[in-house]
C-alpha positions in Angstrom: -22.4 -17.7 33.7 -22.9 -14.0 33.3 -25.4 -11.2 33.8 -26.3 -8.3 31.8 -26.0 -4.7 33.2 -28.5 -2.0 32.5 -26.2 -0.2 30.4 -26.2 -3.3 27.4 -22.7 -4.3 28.8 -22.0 -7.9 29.9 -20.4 -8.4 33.3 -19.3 -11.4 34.9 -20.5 -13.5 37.9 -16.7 -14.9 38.2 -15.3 -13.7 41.7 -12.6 -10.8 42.5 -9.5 -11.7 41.0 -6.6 -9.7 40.3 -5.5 -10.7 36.5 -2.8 -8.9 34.3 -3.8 -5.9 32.4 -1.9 -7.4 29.2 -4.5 -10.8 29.9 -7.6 -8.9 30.0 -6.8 -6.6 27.0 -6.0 -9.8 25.2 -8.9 -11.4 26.2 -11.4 -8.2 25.3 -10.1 -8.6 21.6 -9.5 -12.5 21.0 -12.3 -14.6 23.1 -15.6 -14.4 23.2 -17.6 -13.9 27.7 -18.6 -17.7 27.3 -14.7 -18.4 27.8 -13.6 -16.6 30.6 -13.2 -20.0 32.6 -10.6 -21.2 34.7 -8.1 -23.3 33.2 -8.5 -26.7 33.7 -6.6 -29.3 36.2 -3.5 -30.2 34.9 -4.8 -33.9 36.1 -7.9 -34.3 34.2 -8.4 -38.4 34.5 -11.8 -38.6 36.7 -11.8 -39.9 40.5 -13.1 -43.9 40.8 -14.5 -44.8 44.0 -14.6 -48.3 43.3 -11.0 -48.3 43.7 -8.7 -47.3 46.6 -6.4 -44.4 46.2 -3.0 -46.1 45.5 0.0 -44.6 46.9 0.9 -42.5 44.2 -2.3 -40.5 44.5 -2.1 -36.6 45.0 -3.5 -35.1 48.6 -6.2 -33.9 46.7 -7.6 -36.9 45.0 -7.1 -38.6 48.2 -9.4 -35.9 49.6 -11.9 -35.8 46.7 -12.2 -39.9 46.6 -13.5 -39.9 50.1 -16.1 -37.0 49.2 -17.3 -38.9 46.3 -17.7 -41.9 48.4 -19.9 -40.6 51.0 -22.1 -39.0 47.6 -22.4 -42.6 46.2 -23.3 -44.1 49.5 -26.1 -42.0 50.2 -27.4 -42.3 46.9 -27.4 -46.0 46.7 -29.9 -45.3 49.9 -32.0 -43.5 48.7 -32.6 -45.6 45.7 -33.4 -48.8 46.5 -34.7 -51.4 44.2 -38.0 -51.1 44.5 -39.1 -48.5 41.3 -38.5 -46.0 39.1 -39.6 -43.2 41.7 -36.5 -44.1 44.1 -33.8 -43.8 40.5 -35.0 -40.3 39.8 -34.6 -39.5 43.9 -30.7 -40.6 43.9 -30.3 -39.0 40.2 -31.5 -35.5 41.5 -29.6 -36.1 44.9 -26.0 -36.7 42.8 -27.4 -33.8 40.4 -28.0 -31.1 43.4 -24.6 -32.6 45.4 -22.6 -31.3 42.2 -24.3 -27.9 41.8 -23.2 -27.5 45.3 -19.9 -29.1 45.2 -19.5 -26.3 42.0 -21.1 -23.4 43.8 -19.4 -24.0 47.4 -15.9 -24.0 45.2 -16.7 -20.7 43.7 -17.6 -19.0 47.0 -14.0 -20.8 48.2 -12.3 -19.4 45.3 -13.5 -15.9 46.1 -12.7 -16.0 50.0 -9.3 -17.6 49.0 -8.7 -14.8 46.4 -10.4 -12.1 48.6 -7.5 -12.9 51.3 -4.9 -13.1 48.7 -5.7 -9.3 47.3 -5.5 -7.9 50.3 -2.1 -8.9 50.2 -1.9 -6.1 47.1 -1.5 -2.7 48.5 -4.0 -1.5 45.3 -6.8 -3.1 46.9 -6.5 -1.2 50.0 -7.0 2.1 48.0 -10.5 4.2 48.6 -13.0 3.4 45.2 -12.0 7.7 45.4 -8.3 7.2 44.9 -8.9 4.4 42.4 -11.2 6.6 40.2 -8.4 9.3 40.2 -5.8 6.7 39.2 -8.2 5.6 36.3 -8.8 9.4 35.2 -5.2 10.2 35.2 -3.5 7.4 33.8 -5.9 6.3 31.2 -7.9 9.7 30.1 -5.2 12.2 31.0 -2.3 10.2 29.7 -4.2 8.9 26.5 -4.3 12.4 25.7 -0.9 13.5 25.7 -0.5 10.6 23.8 -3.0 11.0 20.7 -4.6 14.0 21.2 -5.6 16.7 18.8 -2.2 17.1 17.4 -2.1 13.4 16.1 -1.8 13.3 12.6 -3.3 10.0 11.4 -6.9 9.1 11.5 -8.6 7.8 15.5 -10.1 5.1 15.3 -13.9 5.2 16.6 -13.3 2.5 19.2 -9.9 3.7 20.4 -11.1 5.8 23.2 -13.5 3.2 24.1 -11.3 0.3 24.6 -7.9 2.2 25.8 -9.1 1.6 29.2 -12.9 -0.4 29.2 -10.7 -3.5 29.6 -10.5 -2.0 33.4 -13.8 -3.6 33.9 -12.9 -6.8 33.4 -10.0 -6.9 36.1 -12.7 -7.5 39.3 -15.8 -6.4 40.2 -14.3 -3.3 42.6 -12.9 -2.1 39.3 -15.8 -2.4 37.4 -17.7 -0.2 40.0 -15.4 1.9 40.0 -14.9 2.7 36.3 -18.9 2.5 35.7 -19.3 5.1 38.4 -16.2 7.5 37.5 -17.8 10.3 35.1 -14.6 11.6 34.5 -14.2 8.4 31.9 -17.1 8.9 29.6 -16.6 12.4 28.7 -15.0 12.1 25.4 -18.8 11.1 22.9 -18.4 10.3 19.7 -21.8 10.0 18.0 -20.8 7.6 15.1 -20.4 5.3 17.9 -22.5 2.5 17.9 -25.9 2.8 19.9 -25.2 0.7 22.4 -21.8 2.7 23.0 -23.4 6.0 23.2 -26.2 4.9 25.6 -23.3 3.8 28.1 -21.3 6.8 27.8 -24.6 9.0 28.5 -25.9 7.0 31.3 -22.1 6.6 33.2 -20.7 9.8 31.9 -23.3 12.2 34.1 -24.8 15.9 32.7 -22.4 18.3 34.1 -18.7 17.4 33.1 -17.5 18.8 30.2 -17.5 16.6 26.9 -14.8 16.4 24.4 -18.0 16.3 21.4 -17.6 14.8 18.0 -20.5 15.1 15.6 -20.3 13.3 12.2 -22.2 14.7 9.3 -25.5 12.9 9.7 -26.4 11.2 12.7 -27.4 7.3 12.6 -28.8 7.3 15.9 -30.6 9.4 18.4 -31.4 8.2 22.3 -35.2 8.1 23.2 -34.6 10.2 26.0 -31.8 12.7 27.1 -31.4 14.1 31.1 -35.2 12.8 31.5 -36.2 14.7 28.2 -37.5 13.1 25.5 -35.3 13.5 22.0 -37.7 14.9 19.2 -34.8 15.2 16.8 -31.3 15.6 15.9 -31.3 19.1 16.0 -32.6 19.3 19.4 -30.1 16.4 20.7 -27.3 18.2 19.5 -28.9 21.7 21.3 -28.9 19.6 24.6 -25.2 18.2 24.0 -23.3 21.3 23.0 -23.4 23.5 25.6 -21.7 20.4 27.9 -18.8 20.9 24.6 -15.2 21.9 25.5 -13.9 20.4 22.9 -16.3 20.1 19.9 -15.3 18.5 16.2 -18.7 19.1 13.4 -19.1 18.4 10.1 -21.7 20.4 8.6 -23.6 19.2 4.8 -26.8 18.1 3.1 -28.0 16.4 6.3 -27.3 19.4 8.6 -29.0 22.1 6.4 -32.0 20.0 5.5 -32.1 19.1 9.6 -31.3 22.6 10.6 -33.0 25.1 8.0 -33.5 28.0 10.2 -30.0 27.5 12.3 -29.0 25.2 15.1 -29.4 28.0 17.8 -27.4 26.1 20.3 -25.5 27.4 23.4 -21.9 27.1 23.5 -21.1 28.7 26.9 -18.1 26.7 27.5 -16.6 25.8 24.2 -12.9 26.1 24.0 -12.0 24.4 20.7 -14.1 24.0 17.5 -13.1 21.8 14.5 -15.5 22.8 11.4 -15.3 21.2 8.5 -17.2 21.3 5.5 -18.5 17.3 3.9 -16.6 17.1 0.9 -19.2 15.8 -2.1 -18.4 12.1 -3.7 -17.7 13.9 -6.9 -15.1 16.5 -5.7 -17.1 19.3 -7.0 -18.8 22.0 -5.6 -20.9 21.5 -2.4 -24.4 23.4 -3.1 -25.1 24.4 0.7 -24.6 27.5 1.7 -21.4 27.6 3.9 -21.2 31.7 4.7 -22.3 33.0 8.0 -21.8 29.5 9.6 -21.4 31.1 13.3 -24.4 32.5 13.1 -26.3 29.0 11.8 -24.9 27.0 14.4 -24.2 29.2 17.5 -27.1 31.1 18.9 -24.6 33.3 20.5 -20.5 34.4 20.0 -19.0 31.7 22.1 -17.7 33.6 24.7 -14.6 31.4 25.7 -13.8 29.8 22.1 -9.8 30.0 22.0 -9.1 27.5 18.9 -10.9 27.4 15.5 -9.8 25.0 12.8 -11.8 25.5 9.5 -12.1 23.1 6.9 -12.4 23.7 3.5 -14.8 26.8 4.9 -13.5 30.1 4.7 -13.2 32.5 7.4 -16.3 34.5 7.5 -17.1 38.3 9.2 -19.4 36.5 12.0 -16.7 34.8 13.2 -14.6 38.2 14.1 -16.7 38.7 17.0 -15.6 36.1 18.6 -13.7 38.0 21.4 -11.5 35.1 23.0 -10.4 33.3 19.7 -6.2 32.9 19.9 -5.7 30.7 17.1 -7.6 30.2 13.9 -6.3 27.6 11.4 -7.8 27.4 7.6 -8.0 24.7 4.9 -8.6 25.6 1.9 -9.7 23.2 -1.3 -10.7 24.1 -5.0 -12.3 21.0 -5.3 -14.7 21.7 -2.2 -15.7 25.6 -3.7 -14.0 26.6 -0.7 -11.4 29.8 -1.5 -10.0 32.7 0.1 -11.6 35.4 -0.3 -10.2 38.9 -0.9 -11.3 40.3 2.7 -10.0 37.4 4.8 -7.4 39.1 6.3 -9.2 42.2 7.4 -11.7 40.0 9.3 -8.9 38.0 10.7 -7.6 41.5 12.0 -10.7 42.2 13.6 -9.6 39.5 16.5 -8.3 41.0 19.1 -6.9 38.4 20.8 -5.2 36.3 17.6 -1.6 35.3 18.8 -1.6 31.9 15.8 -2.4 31.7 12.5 -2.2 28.7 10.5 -3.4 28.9 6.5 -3.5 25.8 4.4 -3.9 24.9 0.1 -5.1 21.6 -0.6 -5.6 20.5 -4.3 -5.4 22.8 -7.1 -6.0 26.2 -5.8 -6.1 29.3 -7.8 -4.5 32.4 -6.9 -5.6 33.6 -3.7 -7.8 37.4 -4.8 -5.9 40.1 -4.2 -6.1 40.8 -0.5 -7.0 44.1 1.0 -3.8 45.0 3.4 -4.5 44.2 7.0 -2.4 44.6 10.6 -2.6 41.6 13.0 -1.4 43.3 16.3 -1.1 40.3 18.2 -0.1 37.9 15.9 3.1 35.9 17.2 3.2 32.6 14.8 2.4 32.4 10.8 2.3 29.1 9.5 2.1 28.4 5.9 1.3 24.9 4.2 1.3 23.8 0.8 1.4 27.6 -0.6 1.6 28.3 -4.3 4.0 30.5 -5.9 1.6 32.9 -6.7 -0.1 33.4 -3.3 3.2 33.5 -1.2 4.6 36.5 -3.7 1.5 38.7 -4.0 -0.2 38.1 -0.7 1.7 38.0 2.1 3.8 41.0 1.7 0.9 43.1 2.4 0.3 42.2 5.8 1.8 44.0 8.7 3.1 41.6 11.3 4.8 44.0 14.0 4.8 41.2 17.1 5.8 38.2 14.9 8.1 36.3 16.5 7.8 32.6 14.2 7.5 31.9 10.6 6.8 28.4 9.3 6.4 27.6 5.7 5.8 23.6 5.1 5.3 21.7 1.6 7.3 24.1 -0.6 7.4 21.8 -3.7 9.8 22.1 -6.7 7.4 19.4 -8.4 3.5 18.3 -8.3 0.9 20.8 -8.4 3.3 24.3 -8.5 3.1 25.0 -12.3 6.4 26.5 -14.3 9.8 25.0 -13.4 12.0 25.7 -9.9 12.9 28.5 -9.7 10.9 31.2 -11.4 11.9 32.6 -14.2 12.0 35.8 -13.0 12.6 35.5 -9.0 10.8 38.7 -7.2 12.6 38.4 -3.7 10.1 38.8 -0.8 10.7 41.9 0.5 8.3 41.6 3.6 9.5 43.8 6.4 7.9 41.6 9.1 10.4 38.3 7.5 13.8 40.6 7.3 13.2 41.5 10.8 12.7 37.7 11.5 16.1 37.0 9.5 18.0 39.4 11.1 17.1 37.8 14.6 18.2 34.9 13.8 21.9 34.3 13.2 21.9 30.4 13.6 20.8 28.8 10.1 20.7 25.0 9.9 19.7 22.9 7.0 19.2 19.4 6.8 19.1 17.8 3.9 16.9 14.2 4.0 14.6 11.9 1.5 11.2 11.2 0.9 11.0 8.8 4.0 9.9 9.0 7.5 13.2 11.2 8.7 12.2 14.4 8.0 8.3 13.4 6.6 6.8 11.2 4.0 7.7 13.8 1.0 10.0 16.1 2.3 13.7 16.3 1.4 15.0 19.0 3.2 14.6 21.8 5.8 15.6 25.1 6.8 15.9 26.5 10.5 16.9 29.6 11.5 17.3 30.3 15.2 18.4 32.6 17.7 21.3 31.2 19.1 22.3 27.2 19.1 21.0 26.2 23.0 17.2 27.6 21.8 16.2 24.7 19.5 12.8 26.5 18.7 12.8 27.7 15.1 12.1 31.5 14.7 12.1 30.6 11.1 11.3 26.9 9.6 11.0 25.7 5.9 10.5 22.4 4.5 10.2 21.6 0.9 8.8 18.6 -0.9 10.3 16.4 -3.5 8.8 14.8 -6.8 8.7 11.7 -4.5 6.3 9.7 -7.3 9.9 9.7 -9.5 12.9 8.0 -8.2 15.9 10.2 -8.2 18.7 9.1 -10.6 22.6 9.2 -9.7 22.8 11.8 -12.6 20.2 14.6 -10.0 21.2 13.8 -6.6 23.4 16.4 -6.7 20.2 18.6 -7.5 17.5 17.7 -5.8 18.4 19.8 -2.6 19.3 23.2 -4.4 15.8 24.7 -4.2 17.0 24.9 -0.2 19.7 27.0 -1.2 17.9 29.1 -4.3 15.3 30.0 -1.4 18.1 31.5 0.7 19.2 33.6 -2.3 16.7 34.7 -4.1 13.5 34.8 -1.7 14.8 35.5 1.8 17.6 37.7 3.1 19.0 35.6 5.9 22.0 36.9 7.8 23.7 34.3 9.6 27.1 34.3 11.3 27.1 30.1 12.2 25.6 27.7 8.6 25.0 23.9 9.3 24.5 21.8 7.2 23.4 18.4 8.1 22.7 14.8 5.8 20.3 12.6 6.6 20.2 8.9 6.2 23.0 8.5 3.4 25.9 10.9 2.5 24.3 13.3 0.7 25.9 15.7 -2.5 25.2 18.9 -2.2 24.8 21.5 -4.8 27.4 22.9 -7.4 29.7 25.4 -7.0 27.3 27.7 -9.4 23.8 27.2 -7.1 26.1 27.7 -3.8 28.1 30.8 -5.2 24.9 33.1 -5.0 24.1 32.0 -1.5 27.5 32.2 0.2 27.6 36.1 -1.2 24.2 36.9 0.5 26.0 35.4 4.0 28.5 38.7 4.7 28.2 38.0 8.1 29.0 34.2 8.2 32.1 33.0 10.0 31.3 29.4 11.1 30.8 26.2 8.9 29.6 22.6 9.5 29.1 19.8 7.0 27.3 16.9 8.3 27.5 13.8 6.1 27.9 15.7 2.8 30.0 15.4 0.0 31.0 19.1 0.7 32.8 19.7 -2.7 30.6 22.3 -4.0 30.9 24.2 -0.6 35.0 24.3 -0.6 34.7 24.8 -4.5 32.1 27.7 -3.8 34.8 29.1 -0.4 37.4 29.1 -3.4 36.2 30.8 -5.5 35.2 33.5 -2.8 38.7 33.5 -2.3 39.6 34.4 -5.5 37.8 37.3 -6.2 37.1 38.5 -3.2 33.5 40.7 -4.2 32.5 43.5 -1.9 30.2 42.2 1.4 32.1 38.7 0.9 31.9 36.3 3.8 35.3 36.0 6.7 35.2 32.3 7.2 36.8 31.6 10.6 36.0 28.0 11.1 35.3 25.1 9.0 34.2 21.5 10.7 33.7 18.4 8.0 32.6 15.4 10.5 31.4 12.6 8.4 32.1 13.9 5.3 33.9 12.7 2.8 36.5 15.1 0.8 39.5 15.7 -1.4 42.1 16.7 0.9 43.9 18.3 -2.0 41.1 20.9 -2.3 41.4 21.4 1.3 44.7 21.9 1.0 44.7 24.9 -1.6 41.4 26.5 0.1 43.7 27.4 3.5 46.8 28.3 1.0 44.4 30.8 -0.9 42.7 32.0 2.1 46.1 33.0 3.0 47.0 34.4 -0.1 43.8 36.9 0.1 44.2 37.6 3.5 41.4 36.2 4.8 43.3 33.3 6.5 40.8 30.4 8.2 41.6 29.6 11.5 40.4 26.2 11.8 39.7 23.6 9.8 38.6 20.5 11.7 39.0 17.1 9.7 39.1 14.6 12.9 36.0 12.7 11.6 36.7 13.3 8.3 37.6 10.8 5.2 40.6 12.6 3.2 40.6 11.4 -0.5 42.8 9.9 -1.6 43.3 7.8 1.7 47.2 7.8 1.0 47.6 11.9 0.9 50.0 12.7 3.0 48.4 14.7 5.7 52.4 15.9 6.6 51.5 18.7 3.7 48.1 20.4 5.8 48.9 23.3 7.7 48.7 24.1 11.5 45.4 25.4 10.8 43.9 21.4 10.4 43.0 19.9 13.5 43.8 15.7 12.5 
């Protein structure tokens, strides 16, 4: 029923048909080749032709009792009774009339269905304009869609079988896809061996490969672009200089494969993903990870733009990579893999570094004492899972005259930081580079969330600061972690989100003339009146409020008090919007009758949206300030 292609793929002798795309995805996943069939007759009850049609009969069995007729007639000729010899002539007469009757149907069903799709204005396409379609939507799209910015794991097979089931739709389409390069150029060599064979035969030797090289390979072709493979070594030297986008992880294997160096080309590598094999027992790895450039690459890659490091440091052969923009580093204790004290004067060395991501994973020490270093062209830091330690002594030694974006993600006032939240002695940061950043930004928004999917899977709040309320992009972003392995109790919910505000006080110097702050999911408390004092006395230049979904006591409380003793630099509140909050309307009521009293009167306070407790105050008593 089917033949087999030189590439080790199956394809089927069925004729064109157009079938749904849903239908043959299903199909690829749930039934085995032997059952792509048509279905069968609704009438399955066999046609007699020692009876007469009755008239009740359908046009077709009418039609198929007079063909099986003529069949029988001519086989009761040819066997007459006079021996065996004459049976066996009628059997194989009946048995070659129904290999006919099946094989004449099938060429009718393919000249019916041939007339049918040229009814579909697809089918008039050039194989050209088809193979563009096929690149576009499947490759192009499937990339916006999980590309390298997808968190979870990619499944080997997924690029495989996001658009192979194109194969199955008719045999134009299967040409087609088999003889569109463009479709094989993403290799991933922990594929299966029959896998990689058909994405080296269909995919060509020229295009550009998005490469990704496990840590020991489990199967190497007999041949590659007519040359025989001696060894892994030399089948990666043949694939990497087709690499645009390459992804290797280097151990054991590699060295023992490699001793003396890869030596391979890279002439048009954009983007490299290194990472380091982590050892079964989480401790140390014993090869050698300095100086990796130089064991891999034969030469600087001339056009490398993107470098993502895992759990290996960033070494001095890697500064002379002219073209790098962005370099992004893991580190872990449990790999061996540290910062080391020089790391940031290399990194300076890059002429052309505009992004610069650093990451903690595990337990990590103290990062060693940098030596101070200027990144000229650096326009976005990022941060990730920082310790205490490292964010204090380190980062206030770099000069960062261009930066324009600061993002700090994982702060945790639980889990691996050691001491309690905050420190017991808080050393502000006093980084010129993150005052300027403050300064520029006089939108600050918080939002205050849970452990869930809202915000991520542990954090519970973030901060933004922007430059004005239309530009959503962050010049400053924070997010901080919970203790999300403890549930929070009723008597701490209050608490949990007051590391947001201690930040803001103790470790920035934000000046911002519009606050927001927003709840997520359920109506959240926010902090006291003594963890919000502090903060509201750093904002001198804040006139604007909003509450989101907040139990916004500790923030009137906090305006109150403010009110009261007026200290020097105190905030001018102009504007105070509660929407989906829930509040005592009687402390409302005596925040705009002191704010009066100090001469600091607040224009507007909007409660439209607002729940006033309790629900019988009479709302006769607010002021012409409220807008009801």
């Amino acid at each position: 029923m089917f033949h087999q292609l030189p590439y080790g793929m199956p394809a089927f002798s069925y004729p064109e048909m157009v079938r749904p795309w849903p239908e043959i995805a299903r199909s690829m996943m749930t039934t085995s080749h032997n059952e792509h069939r048509l279905k069968p007759t609704l009438n399955r009850e066999a046609i007699l032709t020692s009876s007469a049609p009755d008239v009740t009969s359908s046009p077709e069995d009418k039609l198929l009792h007079r063909l099986l007729c003529g069949i029988e007639k001519e086989a009761y000729r040819l066997g007459p009774n006079d021996g065996l010899t004459s049976f066996a002539e009628a059997d194989q007469y009946v048995l070659d009339m129904q290999d006919k009757m099946w094989n004449s149907m099938a060429l009718l069903r393919a000249s019916v269905n041939r007339a049918f799709n040229r009814r579909v204005l697809i089918s008039r396409l050039p194989n050209e304009v088809l193979a563009a379609i096929f690149e576009h939507y499947i490759v192009l799209w499937d990339e916006e869609q999980h590309g390298a910015s997808r968190d979870r794991p990619v499944p080997d097979n997924y690029y495989f079988f996001t658009w192979f089931p194109l194969v199955y739709v008719c045999q134009t389409w299967r040409r087609v896809a088999l003889n569109t390069p463009s479709l094989f150029t993403r290799l991933n060599l922990y594929w299966p061996s029959g896998t990689i064979d058909l994405y080296l035969q269909c995919g060509g030797t020229t295009l550009p490969l998005t490469l990704i090289v496990p840590v020991a390979l489990s199967y190497l072709p007999a041949e590659y672009n007519g040359m025989e493979v001696k060894d892994q070594a030399h089948f990666l030297r043949c694939l990497i200089p087709r690499a645009r986008d390459l992804t290797l992880t280097v151990g054991k294997p590699f060295f023992v494969d490699c001793p003396n160096g890869l030596d391979a080309q890279a002439p048009i590598l954009r983007k490299l993903r290194l990472s380091q094999a982590q050892e079964p027992s989480f401790g140390p790895p014993e090869v050698e990870t300095l100086g990796l450039r130089t064991r891999i690459f034969r030469d600087p890659p001339p056009l490398l733009e993107h470098l993502d490091l895992n759990f290996v440091d960033f070494t001095e052969d890697w500064a002379a990579c002219p073209s790098l923009k962005s370099v992004c580093i893991r580190y872990g204790s449990y790999t061996g893999s540290l910062p080391t004290a020089s790391v940031f004067s290399r990194l300076s060395k890059l002429p052309a570094l505009e992004r610069l991501s650093i990451r903690e994973s595990g337990w990590s020490p103290s990062l060693a004492q940098p030596e101070p270093a200027t990144l000229n062209t650096l326009h976005t830091l990022t941060l990730s899972s920082m310790s205490f330690d490292n964010m204090t002594n380190v980062y206030g030694l770099l000069d960062l005259p261009v930066l324009r974006q600061f993002n700090l993600y994982g702060f945790n006032n639980a889990g691996y930081i050691a001491g309690p939240w905050p420190q017991p002695i808080v050393q502000p940061w006093e980084w010129p580079w993150l005052t300027r950043l403050c300064k520029s930004a006089p939108c600050l928004h918080i939002a205050l969330g849970e452990p869930n999917d809202i915000l991520g899977p542990h954090v519970i709040g973030e901060i933004r600061m922007l430059k004005n309320e239309s530009d959503l992009t962050p010049v400053i972003h924070v997010t901080f972690n919970g203790n999300w392995q403890s549930e929070i109790s009723a008597d701490t919910r209050a608490t949990e989100h007051s590391p947001l505000f201690e930040v803001l006080t103790h470790r920035f110097a934000p000046h911002p003339s519009s606050l927001t702050i927003t709840g997520l999911g359920s109506m959240k408390d926010l902090p006291s009146n003594d963890k919000l004092n502090p903060f509201f006395g750093r904002c001198r230049g804040l006139t604007s409020i909003t509450v989101k979904n907040c139990i916004p006591d500790g923030v009137v409380a906090a305006l109150r008090t403010i009110n009261r003793e007026v200290p020097l630099g105190a905030p001018l509140i102009q504007e105070l919007n509660l929407p989906d909050c829930q509040v005592s309307a009687e402390d409302l009521f005596h925040l705009a009758e002191e704010s009066k009293a100090a001469g600091r009167p607040i224009k507007t306070i909007n409660v439209r949206e607002t729940t006033l407790l309790p629900l019988n105050f009479d709302v006769g008593m607010l002021g012409h300030e409220f807008r009801l």
